[in-house]
N, CA and C atoms as an extended XYZ file, in Angstrom:
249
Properties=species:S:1:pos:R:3:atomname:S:1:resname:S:1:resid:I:1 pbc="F F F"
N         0.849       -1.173        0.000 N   UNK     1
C         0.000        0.000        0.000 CA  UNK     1
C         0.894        1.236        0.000 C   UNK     1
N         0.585        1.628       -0.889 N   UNK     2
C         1.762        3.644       -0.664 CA  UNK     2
C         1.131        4.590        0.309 C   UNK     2
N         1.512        5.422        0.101 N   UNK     3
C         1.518        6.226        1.027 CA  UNK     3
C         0.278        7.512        0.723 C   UNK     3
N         0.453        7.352       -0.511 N   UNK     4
C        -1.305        8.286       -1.111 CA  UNK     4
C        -2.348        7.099       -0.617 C   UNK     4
N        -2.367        6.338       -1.151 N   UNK     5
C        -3.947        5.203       -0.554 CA  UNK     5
C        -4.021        5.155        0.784 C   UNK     5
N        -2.531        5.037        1.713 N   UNK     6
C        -2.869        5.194        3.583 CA  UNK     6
C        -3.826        7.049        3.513 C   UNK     6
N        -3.364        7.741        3.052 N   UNK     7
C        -3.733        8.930        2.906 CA  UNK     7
C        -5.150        9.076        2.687 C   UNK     7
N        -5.270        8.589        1.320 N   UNK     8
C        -7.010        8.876        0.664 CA  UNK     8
C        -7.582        7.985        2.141 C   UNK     8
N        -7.349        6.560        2.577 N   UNK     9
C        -8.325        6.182        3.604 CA  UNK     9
C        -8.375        6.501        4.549 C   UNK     9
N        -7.251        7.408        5.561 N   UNK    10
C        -7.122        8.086        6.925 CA  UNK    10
C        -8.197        8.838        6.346 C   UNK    10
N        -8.852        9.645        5.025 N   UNK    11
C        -9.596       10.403        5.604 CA  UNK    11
C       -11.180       10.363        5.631 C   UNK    11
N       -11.131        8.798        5.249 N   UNK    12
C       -12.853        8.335        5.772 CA  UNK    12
C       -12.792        7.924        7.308 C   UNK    12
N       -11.779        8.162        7.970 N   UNK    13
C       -11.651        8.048        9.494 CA  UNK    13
C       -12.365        9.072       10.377 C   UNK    13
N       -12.246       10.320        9.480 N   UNK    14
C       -12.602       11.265       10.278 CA  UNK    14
C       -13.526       12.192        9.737 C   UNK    14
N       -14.916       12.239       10.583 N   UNK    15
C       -16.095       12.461        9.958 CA  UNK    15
C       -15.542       14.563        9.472 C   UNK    15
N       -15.990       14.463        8.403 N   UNK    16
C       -16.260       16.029        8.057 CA  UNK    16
C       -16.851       16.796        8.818 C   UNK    16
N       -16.341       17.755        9.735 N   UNK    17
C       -17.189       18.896       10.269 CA  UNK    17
C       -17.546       20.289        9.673 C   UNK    17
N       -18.971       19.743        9.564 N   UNK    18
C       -20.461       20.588        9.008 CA  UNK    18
C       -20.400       21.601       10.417 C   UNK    18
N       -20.350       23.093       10.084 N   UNK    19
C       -21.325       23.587       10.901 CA  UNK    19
C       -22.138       24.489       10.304 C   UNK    19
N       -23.088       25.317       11.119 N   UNK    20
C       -24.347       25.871       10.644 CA  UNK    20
C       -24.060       27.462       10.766 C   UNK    20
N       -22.828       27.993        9.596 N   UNK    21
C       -22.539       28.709        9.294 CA  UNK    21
C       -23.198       28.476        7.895 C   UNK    21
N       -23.678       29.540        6.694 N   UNK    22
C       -23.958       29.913        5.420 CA  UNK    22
C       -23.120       29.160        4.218 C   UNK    22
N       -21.945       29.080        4.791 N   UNK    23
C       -21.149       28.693        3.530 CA  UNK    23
C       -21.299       27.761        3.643 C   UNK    23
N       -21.188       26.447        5.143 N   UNK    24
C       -21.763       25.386        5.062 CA  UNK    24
C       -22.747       24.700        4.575 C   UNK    24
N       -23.784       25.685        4.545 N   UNK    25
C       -24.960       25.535        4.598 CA  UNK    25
C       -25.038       24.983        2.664 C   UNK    25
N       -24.238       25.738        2.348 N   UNK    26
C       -23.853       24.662        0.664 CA  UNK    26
C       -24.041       23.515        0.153 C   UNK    26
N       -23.023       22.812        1.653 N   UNK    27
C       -23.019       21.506        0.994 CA  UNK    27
C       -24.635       20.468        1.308 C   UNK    27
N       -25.241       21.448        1.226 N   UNK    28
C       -26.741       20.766        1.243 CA  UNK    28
C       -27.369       20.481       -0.267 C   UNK    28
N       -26.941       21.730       -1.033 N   UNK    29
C       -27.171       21.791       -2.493 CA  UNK    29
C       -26.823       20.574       -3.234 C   UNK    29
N       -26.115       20.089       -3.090 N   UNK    30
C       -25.331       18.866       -3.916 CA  UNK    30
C       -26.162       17.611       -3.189 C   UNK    30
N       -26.567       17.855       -1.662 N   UNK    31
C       -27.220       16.519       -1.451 CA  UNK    31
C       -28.974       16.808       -2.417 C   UNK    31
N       -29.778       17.666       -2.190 N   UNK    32
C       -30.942       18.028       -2.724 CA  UNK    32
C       -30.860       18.265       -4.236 C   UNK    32
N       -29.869       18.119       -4.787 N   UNK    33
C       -29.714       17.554       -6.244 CA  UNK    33
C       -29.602       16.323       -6.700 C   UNK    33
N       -28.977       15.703       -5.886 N   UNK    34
C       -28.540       14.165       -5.880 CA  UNK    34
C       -30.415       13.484       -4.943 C   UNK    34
N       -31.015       14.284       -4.556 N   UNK    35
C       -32.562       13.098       -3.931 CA  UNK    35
C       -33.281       13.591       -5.421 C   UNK    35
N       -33.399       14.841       -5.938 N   UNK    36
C       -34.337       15.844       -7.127 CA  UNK    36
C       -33.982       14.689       -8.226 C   UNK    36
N       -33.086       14.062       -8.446 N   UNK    37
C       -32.379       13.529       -9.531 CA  UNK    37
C       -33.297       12.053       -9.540 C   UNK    37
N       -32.395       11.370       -8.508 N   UNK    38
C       -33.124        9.795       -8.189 CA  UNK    38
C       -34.480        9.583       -7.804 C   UNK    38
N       -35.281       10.724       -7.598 N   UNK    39
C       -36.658       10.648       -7.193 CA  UNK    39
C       -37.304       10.869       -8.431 C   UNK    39
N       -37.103       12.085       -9.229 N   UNK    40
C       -37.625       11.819      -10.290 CA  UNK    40
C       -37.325       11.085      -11.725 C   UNK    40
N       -35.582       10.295      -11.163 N   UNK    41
C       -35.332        9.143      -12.714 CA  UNK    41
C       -36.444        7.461      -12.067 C   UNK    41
N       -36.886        7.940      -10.749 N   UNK    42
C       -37.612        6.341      -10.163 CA  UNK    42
C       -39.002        6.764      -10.376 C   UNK    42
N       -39.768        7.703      -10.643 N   UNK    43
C       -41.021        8.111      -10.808 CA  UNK    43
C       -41.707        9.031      -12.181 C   UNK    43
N       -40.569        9.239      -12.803 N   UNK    44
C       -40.835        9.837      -14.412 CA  UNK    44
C       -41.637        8.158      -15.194 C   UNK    44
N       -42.570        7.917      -15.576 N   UNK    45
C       -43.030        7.215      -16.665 CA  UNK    45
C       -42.058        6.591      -17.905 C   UNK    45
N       -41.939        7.662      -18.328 N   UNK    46
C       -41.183        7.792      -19.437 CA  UNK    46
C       -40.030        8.551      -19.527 C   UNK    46
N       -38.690        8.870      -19.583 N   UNK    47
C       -37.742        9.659      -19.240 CA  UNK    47
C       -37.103        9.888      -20.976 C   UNK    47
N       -37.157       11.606      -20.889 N   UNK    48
C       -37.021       12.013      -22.192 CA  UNK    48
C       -35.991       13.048      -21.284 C   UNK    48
N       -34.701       13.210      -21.787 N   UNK    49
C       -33.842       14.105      -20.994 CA  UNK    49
C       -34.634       15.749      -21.559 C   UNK    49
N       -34.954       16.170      -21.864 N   UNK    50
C       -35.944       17.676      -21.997 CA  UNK    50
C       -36.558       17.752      -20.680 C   UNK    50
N       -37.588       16.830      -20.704 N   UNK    51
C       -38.489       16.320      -20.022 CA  UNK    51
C       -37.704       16.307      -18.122 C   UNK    51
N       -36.915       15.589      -18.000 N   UNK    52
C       -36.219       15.063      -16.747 CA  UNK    52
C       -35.386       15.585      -16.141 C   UNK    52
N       -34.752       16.813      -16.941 N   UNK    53
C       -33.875       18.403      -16.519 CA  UNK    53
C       -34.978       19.148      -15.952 C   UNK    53
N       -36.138       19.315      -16.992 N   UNK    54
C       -36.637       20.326      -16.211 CA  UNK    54
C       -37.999       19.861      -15.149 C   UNK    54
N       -37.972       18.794      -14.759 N   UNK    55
C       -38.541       18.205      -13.803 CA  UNK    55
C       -37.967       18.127      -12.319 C   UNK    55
N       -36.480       17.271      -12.598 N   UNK    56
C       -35.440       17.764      -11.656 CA  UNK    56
C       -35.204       18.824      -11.274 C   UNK    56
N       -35.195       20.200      -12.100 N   UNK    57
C       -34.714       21.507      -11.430 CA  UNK    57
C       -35.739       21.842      -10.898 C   UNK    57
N       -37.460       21.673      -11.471 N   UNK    58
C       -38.362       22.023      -10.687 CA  UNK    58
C       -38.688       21.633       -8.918 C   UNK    58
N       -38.237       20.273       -8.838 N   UNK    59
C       -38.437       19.932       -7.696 CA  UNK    59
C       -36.717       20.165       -7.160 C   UNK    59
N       -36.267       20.363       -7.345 N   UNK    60
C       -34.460       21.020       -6.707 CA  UNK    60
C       -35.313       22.308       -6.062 C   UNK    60
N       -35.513       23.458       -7.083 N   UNK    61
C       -35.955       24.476       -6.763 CA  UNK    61
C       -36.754       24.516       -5.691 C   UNK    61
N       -37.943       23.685       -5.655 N   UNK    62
C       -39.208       23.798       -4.749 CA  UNK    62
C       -38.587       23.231       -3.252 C   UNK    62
N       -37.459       22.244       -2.892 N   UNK    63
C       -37.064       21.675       -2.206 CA  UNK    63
C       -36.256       23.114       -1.278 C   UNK    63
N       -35.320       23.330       -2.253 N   UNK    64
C       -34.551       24.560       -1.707 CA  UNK    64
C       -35.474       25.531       -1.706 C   UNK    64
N       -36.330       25.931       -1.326 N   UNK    65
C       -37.463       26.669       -1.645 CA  UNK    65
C       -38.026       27.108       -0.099 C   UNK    65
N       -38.582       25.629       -0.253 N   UNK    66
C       -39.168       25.222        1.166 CA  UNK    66
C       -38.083       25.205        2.194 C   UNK    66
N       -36.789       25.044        1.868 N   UNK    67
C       -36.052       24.552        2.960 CA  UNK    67
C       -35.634       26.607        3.479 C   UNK    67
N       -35.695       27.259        2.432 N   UNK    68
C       -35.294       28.434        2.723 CA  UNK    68
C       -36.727       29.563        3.878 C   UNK    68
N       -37.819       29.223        2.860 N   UNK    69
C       -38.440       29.694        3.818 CA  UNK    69
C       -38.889       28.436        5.482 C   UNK    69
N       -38.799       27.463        5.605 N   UNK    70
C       -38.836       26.868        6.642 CA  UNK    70
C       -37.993       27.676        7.835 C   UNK    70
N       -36.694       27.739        7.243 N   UNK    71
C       -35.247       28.166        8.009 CA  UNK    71
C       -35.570       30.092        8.154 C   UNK    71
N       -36.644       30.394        7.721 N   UNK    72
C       -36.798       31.876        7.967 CA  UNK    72
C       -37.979       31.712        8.555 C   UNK    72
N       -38.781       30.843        8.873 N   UNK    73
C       -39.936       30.799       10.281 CA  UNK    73
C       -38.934       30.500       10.902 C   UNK    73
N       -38.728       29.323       11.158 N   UNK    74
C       -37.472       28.861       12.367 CA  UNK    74
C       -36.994       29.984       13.020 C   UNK    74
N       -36.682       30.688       12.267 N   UNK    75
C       -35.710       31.421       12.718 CA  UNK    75
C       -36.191       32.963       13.523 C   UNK    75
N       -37.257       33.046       12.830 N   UNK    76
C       -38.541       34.407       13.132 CA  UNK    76
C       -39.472       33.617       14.972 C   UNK    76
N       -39.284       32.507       14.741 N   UNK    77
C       -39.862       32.353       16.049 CA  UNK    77
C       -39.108       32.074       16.898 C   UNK    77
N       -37.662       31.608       17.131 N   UNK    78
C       -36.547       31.391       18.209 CA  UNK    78
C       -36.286       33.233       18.301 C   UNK    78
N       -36.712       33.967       17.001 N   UNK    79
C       -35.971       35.412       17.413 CA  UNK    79
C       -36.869       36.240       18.194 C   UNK    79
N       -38.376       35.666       18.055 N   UNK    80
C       -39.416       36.223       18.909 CA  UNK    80
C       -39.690       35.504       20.546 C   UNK    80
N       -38.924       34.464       20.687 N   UNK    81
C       -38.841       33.846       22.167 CA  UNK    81
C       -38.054       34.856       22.487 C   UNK    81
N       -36.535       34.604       22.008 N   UNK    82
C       -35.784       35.155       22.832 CA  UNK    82
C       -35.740       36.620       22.803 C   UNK    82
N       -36.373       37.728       22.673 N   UNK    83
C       -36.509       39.448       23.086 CA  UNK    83
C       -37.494       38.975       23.511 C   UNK    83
């Protein structure tokens, strides 16, 4: 084994730290593309790539959508507890 492959696998040892800073908040995009994708290549009928781009971005969009305004109630009612 060399010394790049001990390398590449030391670093599934150690979990990635996510925090709930904005820029973090990114690597959510790539997961809610990757469910938008496999949800609608397992539930499209018929899959015509025209068709399955803009199906996928529709529900990407609506996902990040919801997740944005969710995270702005959330956030409107922890800011109205605490004053």
């Amino acid at each position: 084994m060399s010394i790049t492959d001990a390398l590449v696998m030391a670093t599934f040892t150690v979990p990635e730290k996510i925090t709930t800073d904005p820029q973090s908040m990114l690597w959510l995009l790539p997961l809610v593309a990757a469910i938008a994708i496999v949800y609608k290549a397992t539930k499209l009928p018929e899959i015509k790539i025209a068709n399955f781009v803009k199906e996928s971005v529709l529900l990407f969009g609506s996902i990040v959508i919801f997740m944005f305004v969710t995270a702005l109630v959330l956030y409107s009612i922890a800011w109205l507890i605490i004053e």
